[in-house]
N, C-alpha and C positions, 0 to 999 in steps of 0.2 A: 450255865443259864444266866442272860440278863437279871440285873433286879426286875422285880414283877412288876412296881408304878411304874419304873421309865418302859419298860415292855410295851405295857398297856394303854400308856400312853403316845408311843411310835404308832403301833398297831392301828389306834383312834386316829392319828394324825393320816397315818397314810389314807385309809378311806375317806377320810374328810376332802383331803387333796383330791382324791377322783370323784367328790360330788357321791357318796355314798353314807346313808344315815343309818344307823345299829339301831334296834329295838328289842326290846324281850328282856331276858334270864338277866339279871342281876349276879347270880354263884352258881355253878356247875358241880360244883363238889361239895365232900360232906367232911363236917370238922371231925380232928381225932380220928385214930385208929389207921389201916391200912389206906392208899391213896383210892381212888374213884378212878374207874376205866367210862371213860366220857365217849359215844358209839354215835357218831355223826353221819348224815346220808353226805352227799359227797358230788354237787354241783359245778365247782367252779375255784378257781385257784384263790379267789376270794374270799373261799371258805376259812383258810388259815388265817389271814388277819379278823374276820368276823368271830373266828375263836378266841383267839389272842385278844380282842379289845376289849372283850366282855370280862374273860379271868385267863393269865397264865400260863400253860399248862406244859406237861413236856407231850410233843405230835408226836407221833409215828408215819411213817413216811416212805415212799419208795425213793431211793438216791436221787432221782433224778429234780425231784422238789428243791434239793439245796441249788440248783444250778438254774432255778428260774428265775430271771429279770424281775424286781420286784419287790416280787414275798420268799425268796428263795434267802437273802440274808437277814429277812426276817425270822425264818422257819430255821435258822442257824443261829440264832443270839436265844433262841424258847430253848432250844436245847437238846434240838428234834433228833431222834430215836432213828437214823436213816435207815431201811432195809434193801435191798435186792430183791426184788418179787421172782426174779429167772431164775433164782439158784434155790428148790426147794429142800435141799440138802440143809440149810441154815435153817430150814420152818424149827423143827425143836429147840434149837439155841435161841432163836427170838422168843416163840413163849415165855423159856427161861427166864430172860432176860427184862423180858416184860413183868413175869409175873414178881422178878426180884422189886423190880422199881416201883409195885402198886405195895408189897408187903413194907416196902423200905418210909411207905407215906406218901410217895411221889404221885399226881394225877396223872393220868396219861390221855389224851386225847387222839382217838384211831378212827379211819373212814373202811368199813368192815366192807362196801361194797366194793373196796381194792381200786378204783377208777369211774370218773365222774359219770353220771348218768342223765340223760336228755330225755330218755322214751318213757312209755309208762309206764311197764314192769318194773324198772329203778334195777334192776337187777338182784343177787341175795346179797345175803349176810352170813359171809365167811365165818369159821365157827373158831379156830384156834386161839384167837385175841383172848375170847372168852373163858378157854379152859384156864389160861392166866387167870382172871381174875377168880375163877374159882380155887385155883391154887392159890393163891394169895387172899383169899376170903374177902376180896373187896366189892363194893358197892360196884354196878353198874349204870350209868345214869344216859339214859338214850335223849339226844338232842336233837331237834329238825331243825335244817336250816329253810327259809325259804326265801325270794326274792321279789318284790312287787314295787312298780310303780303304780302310785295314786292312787295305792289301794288295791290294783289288780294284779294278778302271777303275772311274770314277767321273765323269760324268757333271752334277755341280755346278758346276764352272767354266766350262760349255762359253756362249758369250756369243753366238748365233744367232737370227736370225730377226728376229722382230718383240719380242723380248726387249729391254728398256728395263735403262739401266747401275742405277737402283734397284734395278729385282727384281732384277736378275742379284747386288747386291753382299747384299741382303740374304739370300739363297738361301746365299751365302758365310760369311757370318758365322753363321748357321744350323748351317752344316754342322760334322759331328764329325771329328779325326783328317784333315783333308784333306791330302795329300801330293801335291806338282808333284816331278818327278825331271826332271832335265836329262841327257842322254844326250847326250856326244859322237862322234861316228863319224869314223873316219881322214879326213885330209884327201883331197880332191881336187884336182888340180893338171892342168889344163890341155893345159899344157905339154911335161909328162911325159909323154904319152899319143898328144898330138897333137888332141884332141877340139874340137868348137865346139861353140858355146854349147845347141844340142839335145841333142846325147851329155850333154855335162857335168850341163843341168839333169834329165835323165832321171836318170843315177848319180847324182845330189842327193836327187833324189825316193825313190830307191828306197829309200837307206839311210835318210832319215829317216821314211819314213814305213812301213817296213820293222820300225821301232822294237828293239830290242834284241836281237831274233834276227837281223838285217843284221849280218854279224862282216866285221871287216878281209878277210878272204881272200875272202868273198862279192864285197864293195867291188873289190878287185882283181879276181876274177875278169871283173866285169861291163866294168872299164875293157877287158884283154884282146879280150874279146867283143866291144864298141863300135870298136876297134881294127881286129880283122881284118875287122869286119862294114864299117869304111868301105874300106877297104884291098881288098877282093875287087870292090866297086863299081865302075861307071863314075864320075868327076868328075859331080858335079852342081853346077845353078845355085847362087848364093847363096840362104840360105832369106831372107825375108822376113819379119816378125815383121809381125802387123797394131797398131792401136795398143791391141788391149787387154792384149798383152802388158805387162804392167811390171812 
């Protein structure tokens, strides 16, 4: 992995060059102890350098990230974590792998929705990321990305479809006043709570994709809720995750 100034400072510069201004989260992670599993929604190729310029972090990623025009040698100096989403034969060696890198101290930064989303459903939040950070006892910290010009959502960055990274970069550079904000939302922990990795990635989803009006005491409230909702329960089986969970 790059040093983290000269990182953070590439990362800045490159959106700068396309006319793109960061706002928000100042830190995404928490000092000491195991690293922070950082659970991003997942807009636009954009989204890696708007992680990267804010803090750091090692990405997680499907291969084909390293090989984009761009941010693809950017997402390769962070130190990113490439996966193969086709082969779910690997799903248990990346938990592994994952969950070694949060115990070892390391942040990681993952987009649970597995591929960007335009509509309104946003789609879910894969659940195995998670079971890492439960193994690894780390904080989980849900960030919303969002995009607006002059104030309003905005719809320029969104990288969907049958949309080629061409159009998509020249539709960017096109664009006036565009703004990415980074919104971080209270950690989630676990541990604390007593949760597995469905509760957790549920409270994940909600707050980031909840975006700014999700406040800390919502956050708690829901852990609470997810708490007595398991606690009133019979014991049930283990859940099972199929493999397109990742």
């Amino acid at each position: 992995m790059a040093d983290p100034v000269r990182l953070r400072a590439h990362a800045a510069g490159l959106l700068s060059a396309l006319g793109i201004r960061v706002e928000g989260a100042a830190s995404l992670t928490a000092e000491g102890g195991p690293g922070t599993l950082i659970v991003v929604n997942h807009i636009s190729w954009l989204d890696i350098p708007a992680l990267l310029a804010v803090e750091p972090v090692t990405l997680l990623a499907k291969r084909e990230v390293g090989g984009w025009p761009v941010v693809g040698g950017l997402a390769r100096r962070a130190g990113t974590y490439f996966i193969d989403r086709t082969s779910p034969r690997q799903l248990p060696h990346t938990v592994r792998e994952l969950s070694e890198l949060l115990a070892s101290g390391r942040s990681v930064a993952v987009f649970p929705q597995a591929t960007t989303w335009c509509t309104p459903d946003q789609g879910v939040f894969r659940r195995a990321t998670f079971q890492a950070a439960i193994d690894a006892g780390a904080p989980v910290r849900p960030v919303t990305l969002n995009y607006t010009q002059q104030g309003l959502p905005s719809t320029v960055a969104a990288f969907c479809g049958e949309d080629t990274f061409a159009a998509s970069l020249r539709r960017v550079l096109a664009a006036r006043a565009l703004t990415v904000r980074v919104t971080a939302h209270p950690a989630l922990t676990a541990a604390d709570a007593g949760l597995d990795r469905r509760a957790l990635a549920a409270l994940a989803a909600g707050a980031v994709l909840g975006g700014r009006q999700r406040t800390g005491a919502a956050v708690r409230g829901a852990q609470v809720a997810a708490v007595s909702l398991r606690d009133a329960s019979q014991p049930a089986a283990p859940v099972r995750d199929t493999p397109a969970h990742v």
